[in-house]
N, C-alpha and C positions, 0 to 999 in steps of 0.2 A: 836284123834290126832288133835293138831292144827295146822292153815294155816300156809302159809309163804308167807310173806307180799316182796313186789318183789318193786321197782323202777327202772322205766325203764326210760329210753331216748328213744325220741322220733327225735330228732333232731333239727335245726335251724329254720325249716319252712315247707322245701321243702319237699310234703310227698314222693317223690322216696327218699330222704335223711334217711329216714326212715331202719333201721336195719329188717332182715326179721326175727331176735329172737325177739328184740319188736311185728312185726306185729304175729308172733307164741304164744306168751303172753298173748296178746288183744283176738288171738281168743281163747286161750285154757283154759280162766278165765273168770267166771261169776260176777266179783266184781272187780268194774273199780272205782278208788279213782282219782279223780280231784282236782288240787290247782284253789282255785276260790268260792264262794258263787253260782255260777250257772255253773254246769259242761258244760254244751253245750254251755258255751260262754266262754270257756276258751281257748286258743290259741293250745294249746296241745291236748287238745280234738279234735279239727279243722283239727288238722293236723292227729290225729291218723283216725278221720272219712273218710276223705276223701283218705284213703286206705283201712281202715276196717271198710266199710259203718255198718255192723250187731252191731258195738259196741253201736248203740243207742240203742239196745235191751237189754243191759246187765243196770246188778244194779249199777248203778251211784252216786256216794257217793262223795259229797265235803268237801273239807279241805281248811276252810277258813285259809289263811296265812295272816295279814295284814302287808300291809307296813307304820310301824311306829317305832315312833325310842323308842315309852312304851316296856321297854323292861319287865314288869310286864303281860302288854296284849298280848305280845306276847307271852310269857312265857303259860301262860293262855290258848291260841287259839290251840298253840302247842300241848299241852298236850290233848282238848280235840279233836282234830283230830287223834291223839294217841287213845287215849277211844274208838273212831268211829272204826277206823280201826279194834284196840283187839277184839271187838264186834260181827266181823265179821270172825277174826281167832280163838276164841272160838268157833264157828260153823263148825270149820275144813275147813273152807274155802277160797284159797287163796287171797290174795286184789293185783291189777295192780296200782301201781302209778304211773300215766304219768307225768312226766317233757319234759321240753325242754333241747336239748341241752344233756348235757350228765350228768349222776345222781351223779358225785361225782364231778362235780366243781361248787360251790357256787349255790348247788340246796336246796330247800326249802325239799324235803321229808330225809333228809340229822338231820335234827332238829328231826323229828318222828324217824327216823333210829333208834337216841341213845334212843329216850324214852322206841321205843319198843322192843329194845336188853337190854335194864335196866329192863324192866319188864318181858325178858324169852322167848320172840318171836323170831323166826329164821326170820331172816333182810338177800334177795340177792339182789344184784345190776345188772343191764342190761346196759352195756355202748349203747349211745350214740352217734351221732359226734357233735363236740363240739360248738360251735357258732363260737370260732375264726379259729377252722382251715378253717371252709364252710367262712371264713367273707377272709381269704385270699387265697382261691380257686379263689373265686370269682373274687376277685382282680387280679387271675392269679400273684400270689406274694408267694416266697415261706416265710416263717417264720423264717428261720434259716438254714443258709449253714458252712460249714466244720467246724469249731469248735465253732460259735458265742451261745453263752447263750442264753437264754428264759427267760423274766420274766414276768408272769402274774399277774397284780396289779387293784387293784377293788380302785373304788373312789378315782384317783388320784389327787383330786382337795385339799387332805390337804398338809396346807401350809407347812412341814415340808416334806414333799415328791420333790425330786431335780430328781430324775431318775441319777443317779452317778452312777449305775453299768454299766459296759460295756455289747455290746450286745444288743437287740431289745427286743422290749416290746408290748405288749396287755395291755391296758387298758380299763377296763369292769367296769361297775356300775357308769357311770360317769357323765350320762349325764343329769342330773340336775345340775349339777356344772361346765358345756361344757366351759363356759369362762375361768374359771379359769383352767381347762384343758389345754385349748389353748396358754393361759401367760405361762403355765411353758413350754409346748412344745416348743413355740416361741423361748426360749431361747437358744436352743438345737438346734446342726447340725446333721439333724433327715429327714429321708425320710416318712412323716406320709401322711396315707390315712386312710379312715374310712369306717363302712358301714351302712346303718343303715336298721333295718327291712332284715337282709340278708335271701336271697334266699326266701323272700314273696313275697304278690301282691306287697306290698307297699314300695318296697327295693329302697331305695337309693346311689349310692356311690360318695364318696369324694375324688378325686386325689391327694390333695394339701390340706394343713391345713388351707388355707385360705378360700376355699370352705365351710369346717366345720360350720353350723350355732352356733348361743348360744341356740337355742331352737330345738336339735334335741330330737327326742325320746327314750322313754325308752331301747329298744333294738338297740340300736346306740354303735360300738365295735370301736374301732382305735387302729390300726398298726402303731409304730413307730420303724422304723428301722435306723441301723446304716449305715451311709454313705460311710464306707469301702469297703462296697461288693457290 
């Protein structure tokens, strides 16, 4: 029989944030699949180690993802990180793929998922908590009260992007384009705060959008809420 190839969430950072089915996962599988070129320096790994110290003993398998906008190369890297994995569920053997965050929103093993349910492999998911709910925990901010909407928008720095719906917003993927983020929020009567690096060593938070740098980091999340409530 063959494996079943698992994506788990791992969470925002924090490893008590961590799900005790993820850490049940890690220990109960011999094949631990890492997004990253070197699994022991991947963010996710860090986080899973440092509650489930024994996983440096397990077989450690990386999936290079690159960040580019080839969508040919990507296409490419995809695929062969799909290959690695089958490789290892032809052996009847199940594969752990850690993410951060939570494994169905805009997670990278997400691309492998559809390769290897196109190719015959049983694909489960292990949620997560998610980056923005722990980015407004943090904040002590709820996200959405009595009937206001939710809307989660990745790269909101293109120019045809206004934020016109009613209701509060998460914006995720942004932060290479934090200026132009900031001009459209400016414009908006908008209670935004941000966080960046949540619940790591390196976390920072932002009160006020003026705070906001142009050069935050890559996991840099902001909450804009509506001024009604």
């Amino acid at each position: 029989m063959k494996g079943i190839a698992y994506g788990v969430g791992v969470g925002p950072g924090d490893p008590e944030l961590m799900t005790l089915k993820a850490i049940r996962m890690i220990r109960e599988n011999d094949i631990i699949a890492v997004p990253g070129k070197d699994p022991k320096e991947s963010v996710a790994y860090k986080i899973a180690e440092a509650v489930v110290p024994e996983i440096s003993e397990k077989t450690l398998i990386p999936i290079y993802m690159p960040m580019v906008k080839d969508r040919e190369l990507i296409k490419q890297e995809h695929e062969k990180g799909a290959k690695l994995i089958e490789s290892y569920l032809d052996q009847g053997k199940n594969v752990v793929y850690l993410t951060l965050g939570d494994v169905t929103i805009y997670c990278t093993f997400n691309y492998l998922q559809h390769i290897l349910e196109d190719d015959g492999y049983e694909v489960k998911l292990v949620s997560g908590i998610p980056s923005f709910c722990a980015a407004a925990a943090r904040l002590n901010l709820p996200l959405v009260e009595w009937d206001e909407p939710l809307h989660i928008i990745p790269a909101v720095h293109k120019e045809d992007e206004s934020l016109e719906y009613e209701g509060n917003y998460v914006l995720m993927k942004s932060a290479s384009h934090m200026k132009e983020v900031k001009d459209i929020l400016s414009a908006k009567n908008m209670q935004v705060q941000a966080v960046e690096n949540c619940s790591m060593d390196n976390e920072k938070i932002y009160r006020e959008l003026s705070e906001i740098p142009d050069d935050t980091g890559y996991f840099s999340l902001i909450i804009a809420k509506n001024q009604s409530v």
